[in-house]
Backbone as CSV, one residue per row, in Angstrom:
resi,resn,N_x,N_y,N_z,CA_x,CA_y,CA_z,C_x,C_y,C_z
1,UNK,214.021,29.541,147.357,215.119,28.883,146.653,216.321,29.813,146.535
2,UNK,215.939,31.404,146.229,217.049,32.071,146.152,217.254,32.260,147.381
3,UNK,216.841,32.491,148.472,218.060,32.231,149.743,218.390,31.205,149.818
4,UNK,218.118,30.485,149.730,218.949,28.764,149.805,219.817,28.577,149.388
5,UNK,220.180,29.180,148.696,221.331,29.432,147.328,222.607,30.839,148.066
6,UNK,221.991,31.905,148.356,222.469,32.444,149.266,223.227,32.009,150.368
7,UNK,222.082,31.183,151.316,222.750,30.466,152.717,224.290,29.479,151.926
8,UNK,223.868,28.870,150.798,224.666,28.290,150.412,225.776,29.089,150.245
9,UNK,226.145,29.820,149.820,227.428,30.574,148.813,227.945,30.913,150.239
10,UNK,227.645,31.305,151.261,227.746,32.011,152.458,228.663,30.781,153.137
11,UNK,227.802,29.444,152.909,228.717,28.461,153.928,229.991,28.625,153.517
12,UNK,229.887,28.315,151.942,230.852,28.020,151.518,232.240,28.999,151.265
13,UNK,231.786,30.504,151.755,232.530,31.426,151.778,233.381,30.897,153.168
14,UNK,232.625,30.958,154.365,233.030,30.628,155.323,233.882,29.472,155.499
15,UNK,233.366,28.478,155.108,234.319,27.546,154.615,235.419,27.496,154.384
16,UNK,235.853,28.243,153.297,236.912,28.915,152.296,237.774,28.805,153.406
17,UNK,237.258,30.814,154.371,237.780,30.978,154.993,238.423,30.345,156.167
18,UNK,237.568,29.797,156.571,238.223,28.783,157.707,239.559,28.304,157.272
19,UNK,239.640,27.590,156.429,240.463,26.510,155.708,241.747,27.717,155.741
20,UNK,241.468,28.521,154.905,242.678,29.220,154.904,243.332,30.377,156.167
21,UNK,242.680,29.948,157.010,243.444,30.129,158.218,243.699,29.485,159.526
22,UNK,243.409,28.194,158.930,243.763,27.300,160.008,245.067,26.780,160.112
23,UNK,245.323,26.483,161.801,246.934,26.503,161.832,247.619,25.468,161.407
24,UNK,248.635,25.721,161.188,249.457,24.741,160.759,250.254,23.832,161.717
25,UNK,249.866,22.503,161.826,250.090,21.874,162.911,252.068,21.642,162.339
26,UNK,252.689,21.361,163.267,254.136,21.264,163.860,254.251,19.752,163.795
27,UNK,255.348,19.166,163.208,255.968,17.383,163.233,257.293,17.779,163.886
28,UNK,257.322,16.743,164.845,258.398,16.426,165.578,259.237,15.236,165.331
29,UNK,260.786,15.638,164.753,261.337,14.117,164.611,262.403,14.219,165.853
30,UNK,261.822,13.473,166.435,262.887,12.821,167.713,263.535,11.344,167.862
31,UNK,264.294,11.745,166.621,265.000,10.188,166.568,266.063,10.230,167.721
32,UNK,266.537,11.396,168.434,267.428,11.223,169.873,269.118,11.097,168.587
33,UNK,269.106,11.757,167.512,270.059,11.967,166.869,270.550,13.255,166.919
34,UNK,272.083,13.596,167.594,271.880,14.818,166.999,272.180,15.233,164.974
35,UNK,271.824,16.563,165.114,272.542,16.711,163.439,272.488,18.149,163.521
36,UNK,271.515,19.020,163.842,271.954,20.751,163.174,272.739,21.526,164.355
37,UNK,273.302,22.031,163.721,274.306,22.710,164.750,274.109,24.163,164.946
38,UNK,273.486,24.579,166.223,273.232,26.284,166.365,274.693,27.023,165.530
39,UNK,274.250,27.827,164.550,275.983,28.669,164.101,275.166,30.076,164.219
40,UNK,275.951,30.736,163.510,275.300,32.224,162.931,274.257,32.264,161.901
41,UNK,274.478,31.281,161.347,273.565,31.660,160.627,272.299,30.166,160.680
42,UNK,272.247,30.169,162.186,271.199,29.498,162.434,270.990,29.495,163.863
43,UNK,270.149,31.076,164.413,270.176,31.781,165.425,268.969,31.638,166.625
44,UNK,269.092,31.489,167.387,268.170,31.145,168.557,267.100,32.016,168.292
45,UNK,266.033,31.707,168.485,264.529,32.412,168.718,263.948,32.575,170.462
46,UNK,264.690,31.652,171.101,264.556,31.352,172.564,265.517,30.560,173.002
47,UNK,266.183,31.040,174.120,267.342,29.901,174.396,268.025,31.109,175.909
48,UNK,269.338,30.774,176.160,270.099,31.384,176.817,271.317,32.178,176.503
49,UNK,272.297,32.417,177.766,273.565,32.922,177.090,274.503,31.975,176.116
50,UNK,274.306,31.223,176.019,275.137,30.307,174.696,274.971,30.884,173.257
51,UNK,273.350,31.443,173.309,272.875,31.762,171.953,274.231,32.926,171.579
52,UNK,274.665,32.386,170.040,275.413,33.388,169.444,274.701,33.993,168.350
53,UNK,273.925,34.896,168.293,273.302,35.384,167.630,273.796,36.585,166.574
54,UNK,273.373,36.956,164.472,274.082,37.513,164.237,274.095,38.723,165.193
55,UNK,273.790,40.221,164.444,273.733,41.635,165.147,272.541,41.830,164.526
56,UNK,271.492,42.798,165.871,270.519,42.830,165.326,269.534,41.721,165.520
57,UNK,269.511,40.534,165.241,268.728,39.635,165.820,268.680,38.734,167.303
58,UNK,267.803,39.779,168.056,267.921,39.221,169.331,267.313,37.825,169.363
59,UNK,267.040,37.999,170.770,266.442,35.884,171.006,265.510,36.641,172.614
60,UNK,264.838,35.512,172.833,264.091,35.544,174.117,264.775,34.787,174.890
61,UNK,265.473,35.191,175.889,266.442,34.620,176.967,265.522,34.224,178.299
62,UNK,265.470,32.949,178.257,265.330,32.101,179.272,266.065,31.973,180.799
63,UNK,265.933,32.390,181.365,266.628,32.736,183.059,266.540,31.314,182.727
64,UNK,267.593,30.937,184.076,267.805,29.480,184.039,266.410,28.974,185.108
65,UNK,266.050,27.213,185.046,264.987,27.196,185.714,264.590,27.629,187.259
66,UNK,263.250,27.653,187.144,263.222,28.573,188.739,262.586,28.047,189.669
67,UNK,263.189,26.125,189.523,262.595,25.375,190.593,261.966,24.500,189.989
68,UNK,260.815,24.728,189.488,259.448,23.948,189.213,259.403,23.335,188.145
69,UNK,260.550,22.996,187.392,260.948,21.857,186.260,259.942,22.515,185.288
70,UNK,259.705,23.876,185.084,258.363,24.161,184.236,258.753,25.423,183.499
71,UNK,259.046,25.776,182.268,259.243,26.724,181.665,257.650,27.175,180.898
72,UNK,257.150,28.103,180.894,255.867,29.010,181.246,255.744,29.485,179.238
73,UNK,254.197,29.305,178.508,254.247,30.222,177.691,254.950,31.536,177.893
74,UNK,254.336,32.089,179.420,254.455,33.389,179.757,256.147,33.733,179.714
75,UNK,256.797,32.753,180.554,258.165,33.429,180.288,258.812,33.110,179.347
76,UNK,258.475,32.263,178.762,259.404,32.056,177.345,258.661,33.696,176.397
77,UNK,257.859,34.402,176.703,257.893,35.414,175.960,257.861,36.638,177.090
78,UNK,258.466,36.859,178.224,258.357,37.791,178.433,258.831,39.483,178.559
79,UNK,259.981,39.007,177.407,260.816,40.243,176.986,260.465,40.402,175.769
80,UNK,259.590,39.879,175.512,258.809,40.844,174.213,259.445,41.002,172.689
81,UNK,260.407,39.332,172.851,261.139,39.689,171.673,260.304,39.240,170.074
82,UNK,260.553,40.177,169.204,259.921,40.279,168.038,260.545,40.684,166.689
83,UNK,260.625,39.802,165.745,260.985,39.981,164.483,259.965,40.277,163.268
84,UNK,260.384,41.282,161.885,259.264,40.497,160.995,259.432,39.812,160.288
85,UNK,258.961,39.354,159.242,259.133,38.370,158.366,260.607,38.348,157.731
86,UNK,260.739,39.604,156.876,261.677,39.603,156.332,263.143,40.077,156.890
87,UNK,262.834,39.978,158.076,264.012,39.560,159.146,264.383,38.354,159.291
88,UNK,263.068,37.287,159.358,263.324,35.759,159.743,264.241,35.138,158.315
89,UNK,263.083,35.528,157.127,263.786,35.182,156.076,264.717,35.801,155.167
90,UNK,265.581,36.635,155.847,266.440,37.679,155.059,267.739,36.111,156.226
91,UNK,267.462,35.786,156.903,268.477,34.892,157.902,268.249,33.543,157.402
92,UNK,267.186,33.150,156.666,266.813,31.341,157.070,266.278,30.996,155.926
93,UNK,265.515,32.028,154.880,264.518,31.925,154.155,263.462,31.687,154.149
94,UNK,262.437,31.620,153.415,260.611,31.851,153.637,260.602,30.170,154.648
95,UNK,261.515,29.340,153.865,261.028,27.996,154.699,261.877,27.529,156.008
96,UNK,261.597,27.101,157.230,262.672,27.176,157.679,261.963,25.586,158.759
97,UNK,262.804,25.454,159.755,262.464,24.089,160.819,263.157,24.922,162.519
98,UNK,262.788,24.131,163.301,263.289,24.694,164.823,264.034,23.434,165.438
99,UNK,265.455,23.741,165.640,266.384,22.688,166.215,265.800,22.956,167.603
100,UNK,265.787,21.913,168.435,265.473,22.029,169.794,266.799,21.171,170.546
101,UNK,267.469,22.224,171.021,268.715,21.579,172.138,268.460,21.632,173.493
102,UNK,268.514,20.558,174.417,267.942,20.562,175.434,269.573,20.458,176.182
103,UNK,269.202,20.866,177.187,270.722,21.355,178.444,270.444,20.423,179.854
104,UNK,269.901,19.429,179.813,270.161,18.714,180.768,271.340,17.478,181.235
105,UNK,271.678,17.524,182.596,272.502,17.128,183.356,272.439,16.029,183.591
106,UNK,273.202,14.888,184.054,273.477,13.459,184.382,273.189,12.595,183.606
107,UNK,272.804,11.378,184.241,272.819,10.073,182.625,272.143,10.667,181.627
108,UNK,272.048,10.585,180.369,271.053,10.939,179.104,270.733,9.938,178.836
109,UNK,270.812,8.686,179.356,270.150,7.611,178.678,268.582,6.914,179.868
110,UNK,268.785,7.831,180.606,267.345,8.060,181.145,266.478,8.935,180.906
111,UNK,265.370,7.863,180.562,264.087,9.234,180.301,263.683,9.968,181.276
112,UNK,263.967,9.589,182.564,263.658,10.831,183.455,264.262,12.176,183.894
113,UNK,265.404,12.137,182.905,266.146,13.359,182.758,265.950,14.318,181.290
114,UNK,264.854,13.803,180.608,265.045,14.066,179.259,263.490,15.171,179.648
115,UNK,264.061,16.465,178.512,263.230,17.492,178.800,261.680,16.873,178.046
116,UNK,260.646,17.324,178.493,258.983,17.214,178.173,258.695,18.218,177.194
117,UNK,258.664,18.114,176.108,258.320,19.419,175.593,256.487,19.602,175.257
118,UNK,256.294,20.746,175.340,254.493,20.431,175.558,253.961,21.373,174.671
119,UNK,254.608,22.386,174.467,253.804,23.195,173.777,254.940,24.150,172.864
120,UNK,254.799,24.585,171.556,256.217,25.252,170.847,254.881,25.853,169.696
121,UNK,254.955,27.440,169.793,253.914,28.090,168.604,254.483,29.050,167.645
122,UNK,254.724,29.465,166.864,255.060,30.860,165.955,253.476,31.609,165.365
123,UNK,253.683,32.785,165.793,252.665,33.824,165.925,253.334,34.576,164.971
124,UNK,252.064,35.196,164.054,252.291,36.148,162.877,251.358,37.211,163.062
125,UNK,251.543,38.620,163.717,250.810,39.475,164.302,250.087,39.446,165.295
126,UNK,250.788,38.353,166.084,249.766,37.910,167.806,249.420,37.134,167.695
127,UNK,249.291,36.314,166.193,248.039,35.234,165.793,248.531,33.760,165.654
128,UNK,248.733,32.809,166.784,249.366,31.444,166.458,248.550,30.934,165.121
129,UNK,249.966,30.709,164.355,249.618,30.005,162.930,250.032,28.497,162.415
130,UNK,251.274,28.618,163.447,252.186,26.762,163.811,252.203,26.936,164.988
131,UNK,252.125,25.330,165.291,252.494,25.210,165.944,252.470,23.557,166.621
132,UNK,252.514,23.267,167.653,253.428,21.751,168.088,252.343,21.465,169.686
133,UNK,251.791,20.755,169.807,250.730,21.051,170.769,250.769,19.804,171.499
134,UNK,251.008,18.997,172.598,250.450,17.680,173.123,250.051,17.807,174.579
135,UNK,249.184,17.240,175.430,248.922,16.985,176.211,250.042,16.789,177.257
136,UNK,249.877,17.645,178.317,250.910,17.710,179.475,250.788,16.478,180.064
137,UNK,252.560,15.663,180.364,253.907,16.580,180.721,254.374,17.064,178.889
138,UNK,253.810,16.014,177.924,254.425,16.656,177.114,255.313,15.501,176.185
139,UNK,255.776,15.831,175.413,257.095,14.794,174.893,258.107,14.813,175.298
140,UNK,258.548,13.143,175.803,259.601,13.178,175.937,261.211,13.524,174.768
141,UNK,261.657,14.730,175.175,263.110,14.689,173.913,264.267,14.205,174.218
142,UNK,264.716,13.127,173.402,265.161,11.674,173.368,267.267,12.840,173.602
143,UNK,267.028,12.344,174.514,268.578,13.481,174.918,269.985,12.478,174.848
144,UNK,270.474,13.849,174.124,271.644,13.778,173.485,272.867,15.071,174.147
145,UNK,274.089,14.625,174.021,274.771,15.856,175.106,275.602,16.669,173.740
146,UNK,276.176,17.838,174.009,277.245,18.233,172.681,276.826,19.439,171.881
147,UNK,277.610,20.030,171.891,278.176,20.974,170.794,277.061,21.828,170.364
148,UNK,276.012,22.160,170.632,274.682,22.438,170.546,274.166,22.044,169.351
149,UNK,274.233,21.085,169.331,273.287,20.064,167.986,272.241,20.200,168.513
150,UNK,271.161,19.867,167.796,269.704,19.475,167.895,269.412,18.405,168.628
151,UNK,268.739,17.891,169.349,268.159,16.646,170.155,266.758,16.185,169.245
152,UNK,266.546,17.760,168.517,264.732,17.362,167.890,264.709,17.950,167.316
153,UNK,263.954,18.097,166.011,263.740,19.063,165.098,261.801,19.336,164.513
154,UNK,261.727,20.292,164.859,259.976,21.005,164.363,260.224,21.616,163.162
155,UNK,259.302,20.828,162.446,259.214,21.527,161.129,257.125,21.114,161.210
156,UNK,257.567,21.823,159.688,257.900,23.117,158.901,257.325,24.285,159.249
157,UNK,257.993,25.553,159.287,257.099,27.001,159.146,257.644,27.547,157.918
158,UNK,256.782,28.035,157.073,256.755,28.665,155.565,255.694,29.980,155.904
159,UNK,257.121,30.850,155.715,256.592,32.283,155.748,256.086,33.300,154.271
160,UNK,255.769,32.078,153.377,255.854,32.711,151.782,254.350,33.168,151.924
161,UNK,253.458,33.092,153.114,251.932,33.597,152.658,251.739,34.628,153.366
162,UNK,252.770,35.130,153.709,252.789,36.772,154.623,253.591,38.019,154.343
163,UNK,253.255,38.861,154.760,254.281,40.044,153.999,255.087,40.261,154.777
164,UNK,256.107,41.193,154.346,257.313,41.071,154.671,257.041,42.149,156.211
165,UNK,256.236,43.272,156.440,256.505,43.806,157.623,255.682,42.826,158.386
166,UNK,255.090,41.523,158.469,254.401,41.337,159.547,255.606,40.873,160.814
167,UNK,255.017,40.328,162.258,255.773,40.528,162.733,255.423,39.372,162.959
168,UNK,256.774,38.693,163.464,256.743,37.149,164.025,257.512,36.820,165.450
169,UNK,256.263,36.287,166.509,257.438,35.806,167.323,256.522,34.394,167.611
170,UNK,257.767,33.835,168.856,258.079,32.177,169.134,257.470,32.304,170.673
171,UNK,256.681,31.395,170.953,256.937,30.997,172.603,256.623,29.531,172.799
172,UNK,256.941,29.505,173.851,257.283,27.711,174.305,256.512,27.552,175.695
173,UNK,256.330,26.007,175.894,256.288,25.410,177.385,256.264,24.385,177.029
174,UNK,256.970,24.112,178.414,258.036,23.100,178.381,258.178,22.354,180.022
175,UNK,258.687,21.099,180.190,258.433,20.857,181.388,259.934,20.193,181.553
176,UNK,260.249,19.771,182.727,261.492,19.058,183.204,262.847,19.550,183.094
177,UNK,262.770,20.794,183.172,263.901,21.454,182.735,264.982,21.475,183.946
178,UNK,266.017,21.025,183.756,266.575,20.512,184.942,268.068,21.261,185.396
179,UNK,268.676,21.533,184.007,269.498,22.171,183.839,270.354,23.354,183.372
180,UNK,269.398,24.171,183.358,269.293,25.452,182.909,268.732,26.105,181.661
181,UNK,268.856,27.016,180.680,267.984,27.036,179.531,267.758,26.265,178.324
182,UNK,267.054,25.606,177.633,267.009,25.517,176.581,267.393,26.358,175.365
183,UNK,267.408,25.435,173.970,267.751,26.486,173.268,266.850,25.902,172.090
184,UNK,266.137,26.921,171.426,265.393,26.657,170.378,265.929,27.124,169.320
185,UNK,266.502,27.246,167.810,266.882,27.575,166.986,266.465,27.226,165.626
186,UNK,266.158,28.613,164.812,265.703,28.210,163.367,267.096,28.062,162.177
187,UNK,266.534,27.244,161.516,267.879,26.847,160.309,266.586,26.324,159.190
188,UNK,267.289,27.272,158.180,267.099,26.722,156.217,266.626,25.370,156.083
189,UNK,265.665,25.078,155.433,265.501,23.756,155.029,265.761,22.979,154.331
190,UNK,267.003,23.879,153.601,267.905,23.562,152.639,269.193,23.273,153.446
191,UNK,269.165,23.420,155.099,270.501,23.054,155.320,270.814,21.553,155.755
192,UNK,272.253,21.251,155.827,272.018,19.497,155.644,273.133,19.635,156.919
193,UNK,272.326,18.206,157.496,272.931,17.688,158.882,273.773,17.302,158.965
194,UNK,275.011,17.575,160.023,276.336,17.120,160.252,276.149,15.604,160.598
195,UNK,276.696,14.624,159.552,276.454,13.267,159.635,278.567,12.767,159.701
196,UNK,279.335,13.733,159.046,281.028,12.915,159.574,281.485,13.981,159.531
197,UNK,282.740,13.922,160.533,283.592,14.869,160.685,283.008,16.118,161.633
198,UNK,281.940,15.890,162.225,281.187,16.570,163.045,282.198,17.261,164.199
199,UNK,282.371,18.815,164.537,282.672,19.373,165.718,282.491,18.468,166.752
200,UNK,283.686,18.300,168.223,283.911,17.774,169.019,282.138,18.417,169.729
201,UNK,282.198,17.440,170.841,280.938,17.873,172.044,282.143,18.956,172.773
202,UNK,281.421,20.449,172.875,281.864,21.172,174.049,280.803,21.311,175.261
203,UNK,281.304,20.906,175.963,281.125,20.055,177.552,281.307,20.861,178.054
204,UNK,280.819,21.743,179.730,281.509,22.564,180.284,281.763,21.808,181.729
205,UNK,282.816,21.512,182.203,283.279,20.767,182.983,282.875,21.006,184.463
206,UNK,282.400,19.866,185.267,281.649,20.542,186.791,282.807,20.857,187.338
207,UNK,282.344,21.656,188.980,283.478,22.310,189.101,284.759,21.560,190.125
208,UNK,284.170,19.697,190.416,284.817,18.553,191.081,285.766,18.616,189.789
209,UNK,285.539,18.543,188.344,286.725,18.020,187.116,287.457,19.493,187.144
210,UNK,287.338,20.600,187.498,287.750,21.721,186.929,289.065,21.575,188.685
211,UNK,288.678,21.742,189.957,289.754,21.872,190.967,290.608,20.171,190.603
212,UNK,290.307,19.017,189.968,291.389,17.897,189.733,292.566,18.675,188.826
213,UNK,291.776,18.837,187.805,292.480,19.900,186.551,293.482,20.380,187.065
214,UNK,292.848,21.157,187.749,294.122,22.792,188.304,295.437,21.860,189.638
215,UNK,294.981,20.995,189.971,295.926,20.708,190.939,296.692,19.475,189.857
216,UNK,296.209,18.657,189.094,297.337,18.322,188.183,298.172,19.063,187.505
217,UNK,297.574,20.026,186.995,298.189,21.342,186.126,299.596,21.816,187.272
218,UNK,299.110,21.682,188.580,300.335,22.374,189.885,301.217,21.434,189.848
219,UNK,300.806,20.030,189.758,301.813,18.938,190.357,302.214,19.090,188.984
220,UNK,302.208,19.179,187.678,303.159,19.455,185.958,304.152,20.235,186.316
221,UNK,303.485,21.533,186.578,304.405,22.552,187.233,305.356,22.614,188.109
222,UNK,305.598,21.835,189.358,306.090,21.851,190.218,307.225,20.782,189.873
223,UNK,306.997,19.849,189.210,307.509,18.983,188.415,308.371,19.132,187.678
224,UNK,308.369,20.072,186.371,308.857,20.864,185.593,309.785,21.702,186.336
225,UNK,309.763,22.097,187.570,310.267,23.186,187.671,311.798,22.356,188.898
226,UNK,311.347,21.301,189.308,312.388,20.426,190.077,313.059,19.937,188.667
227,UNK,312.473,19.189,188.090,313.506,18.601,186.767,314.639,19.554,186.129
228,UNK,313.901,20.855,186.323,314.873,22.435,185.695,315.815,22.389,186.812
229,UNK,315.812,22.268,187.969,317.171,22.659,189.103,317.801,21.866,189.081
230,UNK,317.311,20.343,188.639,318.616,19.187,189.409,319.167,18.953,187.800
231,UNK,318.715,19.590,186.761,319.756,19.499,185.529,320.400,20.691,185.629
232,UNK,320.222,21.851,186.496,321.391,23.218,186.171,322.099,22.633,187.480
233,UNK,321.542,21.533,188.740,322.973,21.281,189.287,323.897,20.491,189.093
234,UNK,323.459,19.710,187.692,324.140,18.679,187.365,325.327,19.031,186.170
């Protein structure tokens, strides 16, 4: 009877334990709205050269894709970038969510241009603790173009059950990536979504709109500059 009682206390230790370290699964709202806007003080964890990051907090830079519509756990971490806690939350606070801006090209109102997202984890000493998990290709993210708003947002990660030197990093996979890097970014859960008066979409223009540009810009010029002679000969 007294081991029985033993075996017992034992499950239930184990038990305990389990419970309190099991991960914390990741919600995805992909209403295909945008609302958070990458700033400074809501800084890429993974993304590209767009990321404006403060000083001091780097990001894991994503080469643009390398063919195979497939961004890799492996390379979304393979520069080894790493924060600790009270780095993440000295920027965002203990609670925070992950804007996901996706950078793809042509219609957005097709789903076959809209990035797959498949896998998104945060590791606290090596150890995935959140994270966002589905069966490959993955979810479709309901795409939106502009200003680097969010397309999707992962919540929640709450860093209040860890100490401040542990170390935290992000990696991803991801599928359909069509148009160069993604950008993943953490923001406050206290911060509130641009719903009016929202920053214009900055667009970067292909390079068919950019040579129309410059040769209207010549014919202004050339224009301007006949209208100037036949009024000094007049």
């Amino acid at each position: 009877m007294k081991t029985l009682a033993h075996f017992g206390a034992l499950a239930l230790l184990m038990l305990l334990c389990g419970t309190a370290n099991a991960v914390v699964i990741l919600t995805l709202d992909n209403d295909g709205v945008p609302s958070f806007q990458q700033k400074l003080s809501s800084p890429c964890v993974i993304g590209g050269s767009s990321c404006n990051n403060p000083g001091g907090f780097g990001f894991e830079n994503i080469a643009d894709d390398d063919g195979d519509g497939t961004i890799t756990i492996a390379e979304s971490t393979e520069n080894g970038v790493s924060y600790t806690v009270s780095q993440v939350t000295g920027i965002v606070g203990s609670a925070f969510n992950i804007g996901v801006d996706t950078n793809q090209a042509g219609n957005h109102n097709l789903v076959s241009n809209w990035l797959q997202l498949q896998t998104f984890e945060v590791l606290i000493n090596g150890v995935v603790e959140f994270r966002y998990d589905v069966a490959a290709p993955g979810t479709s993210i309901k795409l939106t173009n502009g200003g680097g708003y969010s397309d999707a947002v992962l919540s929640l990660v709450d860093l209040s059950p860890f100490n401040a030197a542990d170390t935290v990093t992000f990696q991803t996979l991801y599928n359909n990536a069509t148009n160069g890097p993604e950008s993943f970014f953490i923001f406050s859960t206290t911060a509130q979504p641009c719903t009016t008066n929202c920053p214009p979409e900055q667009q970067i223009p292909e390079p068919g709109t950019l040579i129309l540009l410059g040769s209207a810009l010549a014919a202004l010029g050339g224009f301007t500059r006949r209208k100037a002679r036949t009024e000094l000969q007049a």
